[in-house]
C-alpha positions in Angstrom: 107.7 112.9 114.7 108.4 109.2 114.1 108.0 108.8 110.2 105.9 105.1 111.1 104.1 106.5 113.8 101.5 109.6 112.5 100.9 112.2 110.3 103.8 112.5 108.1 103.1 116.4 106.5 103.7 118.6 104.2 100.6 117.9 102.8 99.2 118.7 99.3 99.1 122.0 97.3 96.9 122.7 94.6 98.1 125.8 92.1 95.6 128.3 91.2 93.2 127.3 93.9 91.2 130.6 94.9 90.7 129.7 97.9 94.6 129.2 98.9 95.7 132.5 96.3 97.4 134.7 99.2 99.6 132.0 100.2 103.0 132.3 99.6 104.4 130.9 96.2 107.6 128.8 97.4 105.1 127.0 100.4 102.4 125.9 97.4 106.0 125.0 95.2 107.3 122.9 98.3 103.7 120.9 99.2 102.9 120.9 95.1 106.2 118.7 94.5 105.4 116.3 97.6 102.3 115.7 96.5 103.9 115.2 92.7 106.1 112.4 94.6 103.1 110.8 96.2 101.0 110.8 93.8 103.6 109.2 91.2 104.0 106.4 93.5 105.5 104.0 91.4 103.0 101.0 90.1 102.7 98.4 92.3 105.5 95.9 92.1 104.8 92.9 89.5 108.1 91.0 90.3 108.4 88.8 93.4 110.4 90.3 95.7 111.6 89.7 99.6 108.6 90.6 101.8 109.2 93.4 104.1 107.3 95.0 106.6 104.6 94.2 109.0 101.5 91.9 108.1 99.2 90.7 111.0 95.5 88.6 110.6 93.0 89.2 113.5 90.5 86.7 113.7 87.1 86.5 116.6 85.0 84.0 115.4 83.7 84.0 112.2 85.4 88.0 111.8 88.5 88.7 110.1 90.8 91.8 109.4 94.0 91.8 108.0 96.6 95.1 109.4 99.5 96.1 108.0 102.1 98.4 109.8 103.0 101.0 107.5 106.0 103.2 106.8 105.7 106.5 105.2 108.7 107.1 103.3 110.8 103.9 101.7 113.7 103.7 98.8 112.9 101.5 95.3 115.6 99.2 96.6 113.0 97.9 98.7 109.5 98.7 97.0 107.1 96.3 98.6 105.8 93.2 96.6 102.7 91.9 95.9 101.4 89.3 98.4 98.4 87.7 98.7 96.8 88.5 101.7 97.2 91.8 100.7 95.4 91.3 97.5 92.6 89.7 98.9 91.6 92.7 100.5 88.1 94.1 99.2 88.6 97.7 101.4 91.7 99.4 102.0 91.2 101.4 105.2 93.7 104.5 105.6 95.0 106.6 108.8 93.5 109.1 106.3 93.6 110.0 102.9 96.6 111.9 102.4 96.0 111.7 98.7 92.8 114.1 98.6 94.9 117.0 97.5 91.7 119.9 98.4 91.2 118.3 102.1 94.8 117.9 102.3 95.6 121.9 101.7 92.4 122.7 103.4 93.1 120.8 106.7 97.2 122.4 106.2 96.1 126.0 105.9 93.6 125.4 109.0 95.8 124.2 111.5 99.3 124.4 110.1 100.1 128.4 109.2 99.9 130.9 110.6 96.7 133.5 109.4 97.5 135.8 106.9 98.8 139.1 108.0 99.0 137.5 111.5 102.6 137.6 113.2 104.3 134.6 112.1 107.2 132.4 113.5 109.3 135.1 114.0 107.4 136.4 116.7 107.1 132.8 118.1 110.8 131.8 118.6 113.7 133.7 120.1 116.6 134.8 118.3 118.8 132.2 118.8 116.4 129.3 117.4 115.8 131.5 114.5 119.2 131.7 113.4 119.8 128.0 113.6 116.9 127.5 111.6 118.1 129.9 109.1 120.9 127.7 108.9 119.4 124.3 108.8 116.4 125.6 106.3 118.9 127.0 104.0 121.0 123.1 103.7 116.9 121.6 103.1 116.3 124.5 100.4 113.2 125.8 102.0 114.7 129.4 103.9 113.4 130.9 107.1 110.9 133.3 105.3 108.6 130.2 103.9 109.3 128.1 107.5 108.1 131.7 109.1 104.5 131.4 107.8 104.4 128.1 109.3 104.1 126.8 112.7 106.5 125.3 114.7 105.4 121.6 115.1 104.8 122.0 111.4 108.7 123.3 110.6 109.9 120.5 112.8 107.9 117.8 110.4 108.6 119.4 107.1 112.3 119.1 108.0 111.8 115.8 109.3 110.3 114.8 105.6 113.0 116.5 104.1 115.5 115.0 106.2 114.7 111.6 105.2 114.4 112.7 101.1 118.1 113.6 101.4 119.0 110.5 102.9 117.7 108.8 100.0 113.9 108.0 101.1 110.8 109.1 99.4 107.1 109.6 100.2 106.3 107.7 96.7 107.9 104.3 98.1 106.1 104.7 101.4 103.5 102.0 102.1 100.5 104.1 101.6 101.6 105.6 98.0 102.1 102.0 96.9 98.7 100.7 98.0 96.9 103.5 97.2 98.4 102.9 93.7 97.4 99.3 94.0 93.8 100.2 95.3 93.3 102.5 92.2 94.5 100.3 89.5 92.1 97.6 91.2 89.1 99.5 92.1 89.5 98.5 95.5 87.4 101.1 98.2 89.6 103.1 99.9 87.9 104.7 103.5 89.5 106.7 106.5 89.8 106.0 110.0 90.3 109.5 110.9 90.4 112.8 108.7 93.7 114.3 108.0 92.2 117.6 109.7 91.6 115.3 113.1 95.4 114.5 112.7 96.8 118.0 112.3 94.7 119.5 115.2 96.4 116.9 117.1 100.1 118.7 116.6 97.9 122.2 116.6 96.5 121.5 120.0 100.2 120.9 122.0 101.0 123.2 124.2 103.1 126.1 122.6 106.4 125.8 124.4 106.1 121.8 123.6 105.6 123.3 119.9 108.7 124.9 120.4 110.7 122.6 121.9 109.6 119.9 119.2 111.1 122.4 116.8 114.6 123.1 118.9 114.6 119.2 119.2 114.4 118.7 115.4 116.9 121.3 114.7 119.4 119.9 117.4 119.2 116.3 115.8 119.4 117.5 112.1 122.3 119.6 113.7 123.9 116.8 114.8 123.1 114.0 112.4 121.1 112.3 115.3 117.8 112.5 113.1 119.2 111.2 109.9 120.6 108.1 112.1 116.8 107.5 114.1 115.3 107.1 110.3 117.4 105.2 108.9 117.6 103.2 111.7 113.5 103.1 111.9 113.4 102.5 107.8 115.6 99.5 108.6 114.1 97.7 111.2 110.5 98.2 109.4 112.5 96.6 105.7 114.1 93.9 107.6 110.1 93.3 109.6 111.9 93.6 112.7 109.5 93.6 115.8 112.2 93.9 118.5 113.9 96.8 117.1 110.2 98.9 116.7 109.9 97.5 120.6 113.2 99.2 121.8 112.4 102.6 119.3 109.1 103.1 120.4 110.3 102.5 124.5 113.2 104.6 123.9 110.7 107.6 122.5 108.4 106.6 125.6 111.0 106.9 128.3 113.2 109.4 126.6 114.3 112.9 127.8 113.4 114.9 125.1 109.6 115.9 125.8 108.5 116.4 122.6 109.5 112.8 121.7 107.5 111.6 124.4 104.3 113.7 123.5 104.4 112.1 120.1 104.8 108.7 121.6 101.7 109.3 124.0 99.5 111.3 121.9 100.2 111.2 118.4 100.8 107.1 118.8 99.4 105.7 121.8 96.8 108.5 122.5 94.8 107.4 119.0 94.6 103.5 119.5 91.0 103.6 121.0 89.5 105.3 117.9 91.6 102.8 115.5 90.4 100.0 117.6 86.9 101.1 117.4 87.4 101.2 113.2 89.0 97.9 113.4 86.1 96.0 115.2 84.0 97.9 112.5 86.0 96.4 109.1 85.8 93.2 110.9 82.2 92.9 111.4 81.4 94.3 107.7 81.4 91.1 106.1 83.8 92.5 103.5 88.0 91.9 104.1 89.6 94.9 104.9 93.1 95.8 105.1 94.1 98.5 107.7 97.1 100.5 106.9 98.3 102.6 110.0 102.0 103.1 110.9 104.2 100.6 112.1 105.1 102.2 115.2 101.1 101.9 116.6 101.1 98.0 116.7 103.8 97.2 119.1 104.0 97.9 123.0 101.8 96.9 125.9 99.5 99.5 124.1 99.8 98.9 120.5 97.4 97.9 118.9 98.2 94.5 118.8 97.8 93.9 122.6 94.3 95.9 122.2 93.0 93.5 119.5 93.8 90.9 121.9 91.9 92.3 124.8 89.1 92.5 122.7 89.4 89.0 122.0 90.8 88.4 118.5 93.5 85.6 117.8 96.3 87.6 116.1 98.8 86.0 113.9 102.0 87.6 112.2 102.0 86.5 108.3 105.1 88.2 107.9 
């Protein structure tokens, strides 16, 4: 999972929800706080600061869209600034709402866990990949029996998330908690391109041994310090706006030898540029400025989205 790529879960909790009663108390603990950390994204920032980041205009004719290339999890050191493009904007126009705390644990408990009273992920794994994850669970506070009523591909991202909070990053300075801040405080519309259920069917529907090796790949890089490195290493280039350096990451993930790397570069990245496109010629031809906020990683490459706006004929220009 590439933290400016894709769906970024755990997603939301809500206590006391009927709906959600039977599942386990530590999982609606875990989700409850991330959502407590997204949704007291700090206020958007009034001081003028050094832009970071990823801002692009795409212009056909007498159409215009403004696209920004988010990251999901960032440190107050470098909170993003005001700008005004950004503010501009009349729509903000999500991946998907990751802030609509009922969808969120609705669209988790559909795709993510396993049933309840259905085997769980100790009947999934072998022996071996359980004990390391017994290990590696234990250091990120969450323990083998919650990461057992989840699936694999969904383990692997929670310890991605969790990997980054320990390194000192946070889901409340990402780019989409700050705008959605903004967007609230400036009753600025807020729309979807896709549904967060659309996104987590995408992990859901992977083959199960490529669940499983996603999850063995995880563990091996928290194991050996590898996946703390690639984030801080992805958080940097996207703070310093550095376009080469999301070039090399995102051909390194594409040419790699660790499948489960290279399905989230071809599906979970690439594999959902047609549908963005298709919402982008939309916000452009509203009469009404949007910004688009979708990951960093999905602009750049011969099949980022930047290439595909041009084949569609828009002119676009890097603001920053």
């Amino acid at each position: 999972m590439s933290l400016g790529s894709g769906p970024y879960n755990p997603r939301a909790a809500v206590p006391g929800s009927a709906e959600f009663s039977n599942m386990p108390l530590r999982f609606l603990r875990l989700v409850g706080l991330i959502l407590a950390a997204l949704l007291a994204a700090p206020a958007w920032a009034q001081s003028e600061k050094q832009t970071r980041g990823f801002l692009w205009e795409a212009t056909r004719g007498s159409q215009r869209v403004l696209l920004l290339g988010a990251i999901h999890v960032g440190r107050p050191a470098a909170a993003m600034a005001p700008a005004s493009p950004l503010t501009q904007a009349e729509v903000i126009a999500f991946e998907a709402n990751v802030f609509d705390a009922q969808a969120a644990l609705a669209a988790t408990q559909r795709w993510a866990l396993y049933p309840e009273g259905a085997p769980g992920l100790e009947a999934a794994v072998d022996k071996e990949t359980l004990a390391r994850l017994d290990k590696v669970s234990a250091t990120a506070g969450i323990g083998v029996p919650l990461c057992c009523r989840m699936k694999p591909w969904m383990v692997a991202n929670t310890l991605v998330v969790l990997e980054a909070v320990a390194a000192g990053y946070s889901p409340a300075y990402g780019s989409e908690a700050q705008l959605f801040q903004y967007a609230m405080a400036n009753n600025r519309q807020i729309v979807e391109i896709e549904s967060l259920d659309e996104q987590l069917r995408l992990f859901d529907e992977a083959p199960a041994a490529l669940q499983l090796q996603h999850l063995r790949d995880t563990i091996d890089g928290i194991d050996s310090r590898r996946a703390r490195g690639e984030i801080e290493k992805l958080v940097g280039a996207w703070e310093r706006g550095d376009a080469a350096a999301m070039e090399q990451q995102l051909a390194e993930m594409t040419r790699g030898d660790r499948a489960s790397q290279r399905f989230v570069a071809e599906k979970i990245i690439i594999g959902r540029h047609p549908k963005m496109l298709a919402a982008i010629d939309r916000y452009a031809a509203s009469g009404r400025l949007h910004l688009v906020v979708i990951g960093a990683m999905h602009y750049f490459g011969p099949g980022g989205l930047v290439q595909g706006l041009r084949d569609r004929g828009y002119m676009v220009r890097r603001l920053h």
